[in-house]
C-alpha positions in Angstrom: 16.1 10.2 23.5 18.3 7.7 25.1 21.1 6.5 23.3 20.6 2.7 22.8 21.6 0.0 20.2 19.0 -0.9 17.6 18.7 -4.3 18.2 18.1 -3.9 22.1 15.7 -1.1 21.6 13.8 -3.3 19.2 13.3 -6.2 21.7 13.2 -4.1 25.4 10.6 -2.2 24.5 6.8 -3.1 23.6 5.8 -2.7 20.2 3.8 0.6 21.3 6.3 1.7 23.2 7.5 5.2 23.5 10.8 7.2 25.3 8.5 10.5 26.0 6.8 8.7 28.9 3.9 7.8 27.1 2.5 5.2 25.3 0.4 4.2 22.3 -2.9 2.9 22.8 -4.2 -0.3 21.9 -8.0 0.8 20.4 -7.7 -1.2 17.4 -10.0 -4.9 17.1 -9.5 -7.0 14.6 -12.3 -6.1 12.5 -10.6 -2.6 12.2 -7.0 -4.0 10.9 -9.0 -6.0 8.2 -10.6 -2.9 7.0 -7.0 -1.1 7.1 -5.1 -3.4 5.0 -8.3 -3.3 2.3 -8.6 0.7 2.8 -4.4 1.4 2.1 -4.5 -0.6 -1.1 -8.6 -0.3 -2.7 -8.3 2.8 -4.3 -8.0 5.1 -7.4 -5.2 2.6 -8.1 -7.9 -0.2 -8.8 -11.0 1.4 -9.7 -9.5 4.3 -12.3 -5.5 3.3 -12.7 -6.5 -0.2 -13.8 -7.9 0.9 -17.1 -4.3 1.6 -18.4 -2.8 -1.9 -17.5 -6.0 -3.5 -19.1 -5.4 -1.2 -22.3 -1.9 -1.7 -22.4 -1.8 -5.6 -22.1 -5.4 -6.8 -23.1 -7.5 -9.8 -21.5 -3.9 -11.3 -20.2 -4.5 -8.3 -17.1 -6.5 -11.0 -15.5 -3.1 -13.2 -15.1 -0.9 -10.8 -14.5 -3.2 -10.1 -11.4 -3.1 -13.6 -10.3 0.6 -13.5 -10.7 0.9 -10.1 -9.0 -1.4 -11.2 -6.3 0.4 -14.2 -5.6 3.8 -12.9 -4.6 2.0 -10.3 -2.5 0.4 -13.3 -1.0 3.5 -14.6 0.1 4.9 -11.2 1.0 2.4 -11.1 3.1 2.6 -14.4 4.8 5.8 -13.5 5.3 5.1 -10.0 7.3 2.4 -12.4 9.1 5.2 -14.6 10.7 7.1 -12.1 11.4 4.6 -9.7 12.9 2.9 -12.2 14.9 5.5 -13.6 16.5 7.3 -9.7 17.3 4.4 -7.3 17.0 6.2 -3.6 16.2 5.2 -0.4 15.6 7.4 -0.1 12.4 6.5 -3.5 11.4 9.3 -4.8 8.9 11.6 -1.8 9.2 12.0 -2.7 12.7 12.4 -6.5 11.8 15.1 -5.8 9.1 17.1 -3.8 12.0 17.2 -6.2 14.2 18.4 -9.2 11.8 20.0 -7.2 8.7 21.3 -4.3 10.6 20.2 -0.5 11.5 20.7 0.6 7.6 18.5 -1.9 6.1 16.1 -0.7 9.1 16.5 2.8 8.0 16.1 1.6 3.8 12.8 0.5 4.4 11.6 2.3 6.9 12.0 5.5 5.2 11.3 4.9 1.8 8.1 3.4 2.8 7.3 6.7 4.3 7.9 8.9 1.5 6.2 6.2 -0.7 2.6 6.7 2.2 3.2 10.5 1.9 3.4 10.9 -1.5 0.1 8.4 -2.1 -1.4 10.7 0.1 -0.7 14.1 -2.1 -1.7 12.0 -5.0 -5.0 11.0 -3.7 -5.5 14.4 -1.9 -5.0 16.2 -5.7 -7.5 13.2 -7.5 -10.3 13.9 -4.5 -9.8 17.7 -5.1 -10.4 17.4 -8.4 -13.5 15.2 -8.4 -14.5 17.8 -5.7 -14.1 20.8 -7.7 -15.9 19.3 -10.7 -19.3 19.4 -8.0 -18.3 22.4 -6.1 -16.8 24.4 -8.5 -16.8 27.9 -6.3 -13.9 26.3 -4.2 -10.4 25.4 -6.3 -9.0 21.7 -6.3 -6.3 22.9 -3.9 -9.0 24.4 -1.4 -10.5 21.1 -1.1 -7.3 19.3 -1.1 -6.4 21.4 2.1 -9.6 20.9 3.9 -9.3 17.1 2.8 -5.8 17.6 4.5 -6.7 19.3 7.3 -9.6 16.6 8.1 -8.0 13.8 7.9 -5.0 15.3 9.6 -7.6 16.3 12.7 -8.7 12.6 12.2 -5.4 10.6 13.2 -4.5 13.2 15.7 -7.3 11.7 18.0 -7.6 8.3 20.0 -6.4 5.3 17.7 -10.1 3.9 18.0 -11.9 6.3 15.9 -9.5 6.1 13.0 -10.1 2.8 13.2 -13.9 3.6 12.9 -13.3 5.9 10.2 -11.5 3.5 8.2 -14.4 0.3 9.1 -16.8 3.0 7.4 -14.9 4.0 4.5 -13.2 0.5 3.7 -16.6 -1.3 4.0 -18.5 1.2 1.8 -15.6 0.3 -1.3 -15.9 -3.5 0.0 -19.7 -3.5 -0.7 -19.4 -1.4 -4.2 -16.9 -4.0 -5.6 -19.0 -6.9 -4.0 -21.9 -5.4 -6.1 -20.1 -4.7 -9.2 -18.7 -8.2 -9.2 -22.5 -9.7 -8.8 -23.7 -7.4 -11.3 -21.1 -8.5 -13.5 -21.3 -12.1 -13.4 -25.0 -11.7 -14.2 -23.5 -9.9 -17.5 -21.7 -12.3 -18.5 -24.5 -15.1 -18.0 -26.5 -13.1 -20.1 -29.4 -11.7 -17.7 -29.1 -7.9 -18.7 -29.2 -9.1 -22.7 -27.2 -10.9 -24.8 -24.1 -12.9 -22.9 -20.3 -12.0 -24.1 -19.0 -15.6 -24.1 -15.3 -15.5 -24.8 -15.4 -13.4 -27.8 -13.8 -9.9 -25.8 -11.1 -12.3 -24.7 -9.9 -13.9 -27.3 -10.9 -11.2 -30.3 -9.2 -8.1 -31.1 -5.9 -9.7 -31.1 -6.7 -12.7 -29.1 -5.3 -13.1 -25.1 -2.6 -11.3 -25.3 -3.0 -8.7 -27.8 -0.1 -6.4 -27.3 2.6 -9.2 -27.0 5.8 -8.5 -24.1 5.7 -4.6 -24.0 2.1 -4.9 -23.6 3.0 -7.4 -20.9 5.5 -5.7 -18.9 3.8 -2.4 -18.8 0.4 -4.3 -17.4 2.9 -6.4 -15.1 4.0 -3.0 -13.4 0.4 -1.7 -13.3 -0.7 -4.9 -11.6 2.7 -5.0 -9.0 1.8 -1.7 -8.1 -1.7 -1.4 -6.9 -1.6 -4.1 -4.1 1.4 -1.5 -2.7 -0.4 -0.6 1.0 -1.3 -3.9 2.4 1.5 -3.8 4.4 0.1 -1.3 6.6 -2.1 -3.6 8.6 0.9 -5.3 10.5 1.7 -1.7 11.7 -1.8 -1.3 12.9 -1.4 -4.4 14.5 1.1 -3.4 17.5 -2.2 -0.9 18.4 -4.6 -3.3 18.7 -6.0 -5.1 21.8 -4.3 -8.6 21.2 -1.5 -7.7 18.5 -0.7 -11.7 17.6 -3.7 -13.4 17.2 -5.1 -9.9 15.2 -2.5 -9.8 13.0 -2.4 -13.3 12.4 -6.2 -13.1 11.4 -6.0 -10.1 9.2 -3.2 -11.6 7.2 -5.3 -14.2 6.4 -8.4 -12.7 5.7 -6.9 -9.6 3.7 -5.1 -11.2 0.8 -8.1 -13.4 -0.1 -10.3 -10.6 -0.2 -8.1 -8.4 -2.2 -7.5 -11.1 -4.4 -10.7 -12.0 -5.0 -11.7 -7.8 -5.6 -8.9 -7.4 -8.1 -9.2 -10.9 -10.1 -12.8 -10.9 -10.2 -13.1 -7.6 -11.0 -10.8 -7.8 -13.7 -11.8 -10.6 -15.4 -15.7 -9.3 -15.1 -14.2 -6.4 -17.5 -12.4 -7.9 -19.3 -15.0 -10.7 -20.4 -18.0 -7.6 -20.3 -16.1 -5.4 -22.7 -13.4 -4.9 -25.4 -9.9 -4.6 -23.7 -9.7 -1.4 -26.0 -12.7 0.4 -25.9 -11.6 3.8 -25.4 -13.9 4.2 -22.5 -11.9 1.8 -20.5 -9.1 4.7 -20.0 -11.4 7.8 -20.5 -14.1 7.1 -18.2 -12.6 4.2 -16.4 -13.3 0.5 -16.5 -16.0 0.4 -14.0 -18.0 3.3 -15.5 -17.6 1.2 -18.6 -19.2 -1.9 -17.5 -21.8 -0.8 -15.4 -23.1 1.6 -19.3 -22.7 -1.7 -20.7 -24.9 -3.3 -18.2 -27.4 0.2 -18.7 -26.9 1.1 -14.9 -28.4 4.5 -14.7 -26.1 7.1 -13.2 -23.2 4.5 -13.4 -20.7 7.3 -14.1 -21.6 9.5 -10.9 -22.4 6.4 -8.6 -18.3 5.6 -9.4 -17.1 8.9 -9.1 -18.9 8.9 -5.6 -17.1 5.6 -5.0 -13.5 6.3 -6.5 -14.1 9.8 -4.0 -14.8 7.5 -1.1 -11.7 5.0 -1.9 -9.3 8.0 -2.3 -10.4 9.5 0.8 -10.2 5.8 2.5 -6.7 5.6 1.3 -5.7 8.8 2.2 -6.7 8.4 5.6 -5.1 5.0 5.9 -1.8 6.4 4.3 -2.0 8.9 6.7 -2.1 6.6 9.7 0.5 4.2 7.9 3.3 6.7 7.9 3.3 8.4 10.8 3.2 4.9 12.9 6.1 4.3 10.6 8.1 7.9 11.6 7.5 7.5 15.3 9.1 3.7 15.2 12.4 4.7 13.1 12.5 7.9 15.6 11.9 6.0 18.7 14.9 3.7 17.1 17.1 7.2 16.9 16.5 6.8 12.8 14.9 10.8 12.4 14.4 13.6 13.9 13.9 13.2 18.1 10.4 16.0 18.0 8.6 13.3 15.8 8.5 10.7 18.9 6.8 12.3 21.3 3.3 10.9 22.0 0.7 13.0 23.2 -2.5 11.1 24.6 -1.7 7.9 22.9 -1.3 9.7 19.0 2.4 10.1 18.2 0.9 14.0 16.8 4.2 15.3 16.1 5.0 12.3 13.3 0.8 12.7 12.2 1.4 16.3 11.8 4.9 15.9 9.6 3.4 13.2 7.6 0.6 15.3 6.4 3.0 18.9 5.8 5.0 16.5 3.5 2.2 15.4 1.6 0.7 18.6 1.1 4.4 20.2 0.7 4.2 17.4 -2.2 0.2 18.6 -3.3 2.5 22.5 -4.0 5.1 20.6 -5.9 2.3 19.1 -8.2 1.0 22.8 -8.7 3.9 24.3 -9.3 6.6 22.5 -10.0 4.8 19.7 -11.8 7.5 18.4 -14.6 10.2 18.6 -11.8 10.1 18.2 -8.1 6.7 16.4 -8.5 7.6 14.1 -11.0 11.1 13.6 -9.2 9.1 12.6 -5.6 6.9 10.6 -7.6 9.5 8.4 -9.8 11.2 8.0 -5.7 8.4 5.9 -4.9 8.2 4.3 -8.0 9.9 1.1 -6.3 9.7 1.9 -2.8 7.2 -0.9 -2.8 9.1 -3.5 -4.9 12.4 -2.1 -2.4 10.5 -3.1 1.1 9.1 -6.4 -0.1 12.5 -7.3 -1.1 13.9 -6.3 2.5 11.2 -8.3 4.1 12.2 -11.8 2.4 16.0 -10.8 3.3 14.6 -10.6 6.6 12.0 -12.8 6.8 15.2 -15.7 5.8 17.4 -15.0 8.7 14.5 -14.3 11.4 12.8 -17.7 10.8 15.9 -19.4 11.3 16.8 -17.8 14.1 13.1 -17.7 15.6 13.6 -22.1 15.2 16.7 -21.8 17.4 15.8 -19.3 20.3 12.1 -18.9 20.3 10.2 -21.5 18.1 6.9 -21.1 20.3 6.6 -17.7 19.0 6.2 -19.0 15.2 2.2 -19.3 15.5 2.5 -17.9 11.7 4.6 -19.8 9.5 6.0 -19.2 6.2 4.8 -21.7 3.2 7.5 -23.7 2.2 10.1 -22.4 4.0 12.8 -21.1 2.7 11.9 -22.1 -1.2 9.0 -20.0 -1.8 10.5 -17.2 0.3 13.2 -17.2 -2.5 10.9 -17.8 -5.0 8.9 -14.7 -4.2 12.7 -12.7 -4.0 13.4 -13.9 -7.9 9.9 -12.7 -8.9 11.0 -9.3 -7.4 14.1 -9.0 -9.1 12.3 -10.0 -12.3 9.8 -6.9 -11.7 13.1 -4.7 -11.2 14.4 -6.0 -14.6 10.9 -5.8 -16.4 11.0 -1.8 -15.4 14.5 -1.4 -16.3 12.7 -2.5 -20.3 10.7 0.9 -20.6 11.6 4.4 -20.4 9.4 5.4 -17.1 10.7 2.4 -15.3 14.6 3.3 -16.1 13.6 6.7 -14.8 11.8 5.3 -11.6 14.5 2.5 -11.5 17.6 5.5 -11.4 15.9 7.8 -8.5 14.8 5.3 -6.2 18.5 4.3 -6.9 19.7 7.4 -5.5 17.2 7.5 -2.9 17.9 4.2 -1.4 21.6 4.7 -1.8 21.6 7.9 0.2 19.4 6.5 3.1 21.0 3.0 3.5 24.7 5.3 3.6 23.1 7.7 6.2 21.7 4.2 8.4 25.4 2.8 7.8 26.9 5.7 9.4 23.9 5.6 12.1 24.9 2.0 12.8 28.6 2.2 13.1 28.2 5.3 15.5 25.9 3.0 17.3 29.0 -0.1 16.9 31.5 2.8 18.6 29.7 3.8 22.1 28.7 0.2 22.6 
């Protein structure tokens, strides 16, 4: 690869650019990225995962959500001014290169990656074992490779029919929320029998039932399950008009998702006691739908929490190798994972997926030690790349108003308060985890992790400093 400094690499090249002589494709429509951003963050996370922040903090889940949601709202506008005005492969990694420098580039970049490839294992093992509990001839780990191996197959062809895939899957978990939440509103104004009212929000303990721990560990649960919707403005550098598409999907994708995970938890939440034990054991959804007397309600979930894992997965997928090739194309990895064959950078699709199943093993057999390591690493990988985009998001604005103001056709609320306002909220997450035990333990190895990567880009950039 030619040697080149980060920040002219960043703006010579177009965002699909590549140094092997080829180029990605631009298959993607705008009805596609929509579906990506909902299919990288609707999945297990929401329908399953959310039973533990509802039991831990009680009816107040339904605030924490809102308060949650709107952050990522403004993370999002953020990566929507950004992205539309420089559409790039590698989205806010490449962004933070250019205005922070090539370590915060290299931060970001790669601890999203691991945090993609290590959702991917995780989903992979939760579809093999819904799999196995039909099929029960073939081992978890047998489906999880043929999941692997599919969805693998999948990304390495044309751009378009992921993009297909993902309209499919994404639009099947759009519709089963957008049912659920009809079903459930009916519910609550009485039309399947007698109607709740208030009394599971403000008995057994009232709002806010488990006071601050209860709080906190609902807080984290809520931060992390809108982690994904970043992946649509790295999508966005393949589609057919990358500024005007990303702009759109920005737009459209954080209502939605708000809507899906505020509606749906205040429809639980208002349909049934915060601590029925069903809400963890079978899962929250399972738990309203019994409660409504919706036959077959716990196999019509586990055929939809199957389809959001697989959605994800698939996204995920897709996510991180886009990711790889842009921080290798920048000289930030390995030079084989750049090469683009037929408009599918395969190499980086290939390495993304041998992590994640290389991850799958660990979680077989080394459960209580690598995989719980790889899994506390992306613990705040999230919380680590929103606070690199609002870094970022400060310096490019003001230097988009200076040089290029035409190109701002996105523009950040408020500018710079609520940038900063969405930065303290961030910090406030990293304290709130630093209050329980897990989060110390997540808060110490992402620690390490983001202390040897930002030291190996800071050696990267001052090698780059002494040949230019």
């Amino acid at each position: 690869m030619t040697s080149t400094t980060a920040p002219e690499k960043s703006q010579a090249q177009t965002p699909a650019d590549g140094d092997s002589g080829s180029q990605l494709t631009h298959g993607l429509k705008r009805r596609h990225l929509s579906m990506i951003a909902l299919g990288g963050v609707i999945g297990a996370g929401l329908f399953v995962g959310s039973g533990a922040g509802i039991a831990a903090s009680g009816p107040a889940i339904v605030l924490l959500f809102a308060g949650a949601g709107a952050v990522v709202m403004l993370i999002m506008r953020m990566l929507g001014e950004m992205s539309a005005a420089r559409p790039a492969t590698g989205s806010f990694s490449v962004h933070a290169e250019k205005e922070i420098g090539v370590w915060a580039g290299v931060t970001s970049g790669w601890m999203y990656w691991v945090m993609l490839c290590c959702g991917v294992a995780a989903e992979a093992t939760a579809a093999g074992t819904i799999m196995h509990g039909w099929v029960g001839f073939i081992p978890a780990y047998g489906w999880v490779a043929i999941f692997m191996a599919f969805f693998c197959l999948t990304n390495l062809a044309a751009v378009k029919n992921f993009g297909e895939f993902e309209f499919v899957f994404s639009g099947i978990k759009v519709l089963a929320i957008s049912v659920f939440l009809v079903l459930g509103v009916l519910g609550i104004c009485g039309v399947f029998g007698d109607a709740p009212g208030t009394s599971n929000l403000t008995g057994d303990g009232g709002f806010t039932p488990t006071g601050s721990a209860g709080l906190i560990a609902g807080l984290l649960t809520a931060v992390f399950a809108y982690g994904g919707l970043e992946t649509v403005t790295i999508a966005a550098a393949e589609s057919d008009d990358p500024r005007k598409n990303v702009a759109r999907a920005v737009r459209t994708a954080v209502w939605r998702i708000a809507i899906f995970y505020i509606g749906s938890m205040a429809v639980i939440v208002t349909m049934v006691p915060w601590n029925d034990p069903q809400v963890v054991s079978d899962g929250p959804y399972v738990t309203v739908l019994d409660e409504l007397g919706v036959p077959g309600a716990g196999t019509i979930m586990q055929v939809v929490v199957l389809i959001a894992l697989l959605s994800a997965m698939n996204a995920n997928i897709y996510g991180s190798s886009r990711m790889a090739y842009s921080l290798v194309q920048r000289g930030q990895g390995p030079r084989f994972l750049g090469k683009v064959i037929k408009g599918v950078p395969m190499p980086a699709v290939v390495g993304s997926c041998v992590f994640g199943f290389l991850a799958v093993l660990a979680g077989i057999y080394w459960p209580d030690t690598v995989f719980t390591w790889l899994m506390n690493t992306t613990g705040c990988a999230v919380l680590v790349v929103w606070s690199f985009i609002c870094l970022t998001q400060l310096k490019m604005r003001r230097r988009l108003n200076r040089e290029a103001p035409e190109l701002l056709t996105v523009k950040m609320w408020g500018f710079p308060y609520l940038t900063w306002v969405a930065f303290v909220a961030i910090i406030g997450v990293f304290v709130a985890m630093g209050t329980t035990d897990s989060g110390r333990d997540q808060l110490v190895v992402s620690a390490v992790l983001v202390a040897a990567l930002a030291a190996a880009g800071y050696a990267s950039q001052r090698r780059q400093e002494a040949r230019s």
